[in-house]
N, C-alpha and C positions, 0 to 999 in steps of 0.2 A: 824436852818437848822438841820435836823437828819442827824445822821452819818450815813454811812456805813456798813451793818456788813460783817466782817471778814469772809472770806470763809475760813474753818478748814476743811484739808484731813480727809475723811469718816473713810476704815478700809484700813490702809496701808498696812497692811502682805494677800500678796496673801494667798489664799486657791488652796491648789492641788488638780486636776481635777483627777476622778478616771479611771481605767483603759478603754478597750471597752471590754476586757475579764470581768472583774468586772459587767460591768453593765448589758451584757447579760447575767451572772448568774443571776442576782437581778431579770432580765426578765422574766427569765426561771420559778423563786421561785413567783414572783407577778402571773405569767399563773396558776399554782400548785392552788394559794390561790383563785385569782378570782374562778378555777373548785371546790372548795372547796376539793381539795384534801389533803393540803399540813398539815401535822403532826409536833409536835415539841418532843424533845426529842432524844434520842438512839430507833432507828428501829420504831420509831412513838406513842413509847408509852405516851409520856404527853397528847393526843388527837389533837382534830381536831385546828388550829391554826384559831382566829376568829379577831383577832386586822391587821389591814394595819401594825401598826409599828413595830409588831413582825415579821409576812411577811418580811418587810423590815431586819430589824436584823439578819431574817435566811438566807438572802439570803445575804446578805453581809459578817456573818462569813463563808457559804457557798464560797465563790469567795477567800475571805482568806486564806482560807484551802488547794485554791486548784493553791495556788500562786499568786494570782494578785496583785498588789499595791494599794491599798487602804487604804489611812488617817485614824485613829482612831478620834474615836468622839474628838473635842478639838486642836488637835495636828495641830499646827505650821509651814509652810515650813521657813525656814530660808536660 
């Protein structure tokens, strides 16, 4: 007769959901990029931003900056 296998908890440590100020900044920065507008850098000089995940990144330390609660990559709630 087979045994049974053991059901083992998945990923125990929640992850923190991010803010709704946080997210409609990220909104605001994915609109920017979708129009092709959105620049990286100080005043836009790195040029035109062409990757989703930098998108993503500016518009996340964007929401940071400007107060929101938002987890770093990695980081734990306890």
């Amino acid at each position: 007769m087979p045994k049974a296998k053991e059901s083992t908890p998945r990923n125990t440590t929640a992850k923190t959901s991010s803010s709704t100020k946080g997210m409609s900044t990220v909104g605001k920065v994915m609109h920017e990029y979708k129009l092709g507008t959105l620049k990286s850098g100080k005043g836009g000089t790195g040029g035109k931003v062409k990757s989703r995940k930098q998108a993503v990144a500016i518009g996340l330390s964007e929401a940071r900056k400007a107060g929101a609660k938002i987890p770093h990559k990695g980081e734990k709630s306890s």
